[in-house]
N, C-alpha and C positions, 0 to 999 in steps of 0.2 A: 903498415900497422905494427908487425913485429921491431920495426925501429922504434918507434914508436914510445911498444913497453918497454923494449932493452931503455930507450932515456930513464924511463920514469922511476924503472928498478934503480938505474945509476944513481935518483937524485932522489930516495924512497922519502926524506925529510922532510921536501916541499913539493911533495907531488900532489897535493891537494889543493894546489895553486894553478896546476898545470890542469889537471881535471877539472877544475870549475872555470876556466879559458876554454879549455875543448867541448865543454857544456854549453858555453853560452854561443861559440861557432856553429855549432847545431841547430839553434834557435834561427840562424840565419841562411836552414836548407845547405851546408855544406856535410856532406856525406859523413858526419862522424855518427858512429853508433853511440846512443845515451848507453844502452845496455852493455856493450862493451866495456864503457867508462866505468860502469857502476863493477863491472864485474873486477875492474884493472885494482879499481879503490876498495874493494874489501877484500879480496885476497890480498892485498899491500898491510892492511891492518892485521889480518889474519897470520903474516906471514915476515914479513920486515921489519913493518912499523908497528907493532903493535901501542905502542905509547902516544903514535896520532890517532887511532880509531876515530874520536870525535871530530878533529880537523878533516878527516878524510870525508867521513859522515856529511857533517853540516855544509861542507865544500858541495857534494852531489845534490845533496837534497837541496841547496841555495841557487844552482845552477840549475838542476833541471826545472827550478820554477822560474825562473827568472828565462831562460830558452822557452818556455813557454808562452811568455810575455813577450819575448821579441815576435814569437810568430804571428802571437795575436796583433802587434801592431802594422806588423808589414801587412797582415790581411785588410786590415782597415786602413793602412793608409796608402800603401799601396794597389790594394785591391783593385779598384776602381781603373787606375792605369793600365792594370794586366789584365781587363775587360775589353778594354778597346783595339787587342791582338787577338787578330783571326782564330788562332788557337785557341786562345782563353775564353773568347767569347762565345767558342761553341760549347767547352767544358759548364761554364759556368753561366749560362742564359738567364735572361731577366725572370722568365718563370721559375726556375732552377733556383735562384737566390730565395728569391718569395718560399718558395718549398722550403728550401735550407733554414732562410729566418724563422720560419712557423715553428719548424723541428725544435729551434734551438730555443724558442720562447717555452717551449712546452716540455722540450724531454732535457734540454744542454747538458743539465747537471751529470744526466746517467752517460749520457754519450761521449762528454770526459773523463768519466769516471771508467769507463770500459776502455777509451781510449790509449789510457796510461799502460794497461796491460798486453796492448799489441804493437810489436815491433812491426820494423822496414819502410818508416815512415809514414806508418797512417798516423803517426799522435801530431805533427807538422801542419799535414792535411787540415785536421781538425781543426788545430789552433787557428789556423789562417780563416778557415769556414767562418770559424766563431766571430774574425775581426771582421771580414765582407759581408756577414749578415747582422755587422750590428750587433752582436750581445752585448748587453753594458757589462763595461770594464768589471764592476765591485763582483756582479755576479760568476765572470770568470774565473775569476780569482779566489773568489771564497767556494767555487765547483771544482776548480783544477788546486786548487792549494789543498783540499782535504787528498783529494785522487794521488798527486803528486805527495803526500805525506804518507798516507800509506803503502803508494807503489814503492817510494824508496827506503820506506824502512823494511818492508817484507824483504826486497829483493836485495839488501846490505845485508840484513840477518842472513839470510839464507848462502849467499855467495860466500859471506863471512865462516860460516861455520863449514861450509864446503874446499874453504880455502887452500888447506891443508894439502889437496889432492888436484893443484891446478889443472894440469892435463884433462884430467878426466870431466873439470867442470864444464872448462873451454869447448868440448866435445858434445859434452850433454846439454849445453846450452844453447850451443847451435841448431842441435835439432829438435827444440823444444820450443825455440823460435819460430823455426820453421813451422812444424805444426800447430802454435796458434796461429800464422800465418796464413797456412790454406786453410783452417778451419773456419777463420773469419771471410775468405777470399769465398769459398763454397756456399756459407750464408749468404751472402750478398749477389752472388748468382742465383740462387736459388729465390733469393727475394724477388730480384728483377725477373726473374722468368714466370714467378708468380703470379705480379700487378700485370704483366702484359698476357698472359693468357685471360687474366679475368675482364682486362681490358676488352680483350677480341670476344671473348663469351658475351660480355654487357654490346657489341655494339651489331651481336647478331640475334638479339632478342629483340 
């Protein structure tokens, strides 16, 4: 990764070219961090390029929606294939989908929209959810395209103005990540420990 930015610094004119490629490799589950990207491209505005600001911009926010869109399609069109391996088919069971789809008929909107705000690849996750249970396409799009517009101008603004003091952002970023990380990892245990004690409560009454 640190080669990575040393290219990008080298080539700071068209690096908004190079970040909406490494955006859309994402969409495709290859380990690039969006939020790294986003943070690479407005300290570059902040700091290099100030006269691309907008190219840098429109480059992230065009990419992380469109990575979006790649994942949603591999889930639905792939999906179905990655069911029929032992692994997948125990993560993702016929009940499990039915659950997933109901979710996504009833809440989708807010669950992409919270999505966009947590890193380590739960927004991926999501995406693909969305395509194996069927959300229609327009609805995705007009749920993750608001989520996706405001997650990337908050977090341009912010990295942008932050820019000035790279080190220190790099630093405060990682473990800011981190702890919405386990914050969201600890909800979701704590849910599941929930439904199954009430479970076991309901089936000894």
């Amino acid at each position: 990764m640190e080669n990575f930015i040393t290219f990008l610094h080298a080539h700071a004119p068209s690096a908004h070219w190079v970040l909406f490629g490494a955006a859309l490799l994402a969409g495709i589950n290859i380990p690039i961090s969006i939020d790294l990207l986003m943070i690479i491209g407005a300290t570059l505005a902040a700091t290099l390029v100030p006269e691309h600001i907008f190219h840098l911009y429109f480059a992230l926010l065009l990419g992380c929606g469109l990575s979006a869109w790649i994942s949603y399609w591999m889930g639905r069109l792939i999906g179905l294939k990655l069911l029929q391996l032992p692994f997948f088919s125990k993560i993702f069971s016929p009940k499990r989908m039915r659950k997933v789809k109901a979710f996504y008929i009833k809440r989708g909107p807010y669950a992409l929209l919270l999505g966009r705000f947590i890193p380590f690849g739960v927004r991926n996750c999501l995406y693909m959810s969305s395509g194996m249970s069927r959300m229609p396409f327009q609805k995705f799009v007009l749920s993750d395209g608001v989520a996706c517009i405001l997650w990337s101008s908050l977090s341009f603004s912010l990295y942008y103005a932050l820019g000035k003091n790279i080190e220190t952002l790099y630093f405060g970023v990682k473990w800011v990540n981190l702890a919405i990380f386990l914050s969201f990892s600890v909800t979701v245990i704590a849910l599941i420990w929930y439904k199954k004690e009430k479970k076991m409560k309901d089936e000894n009454v």
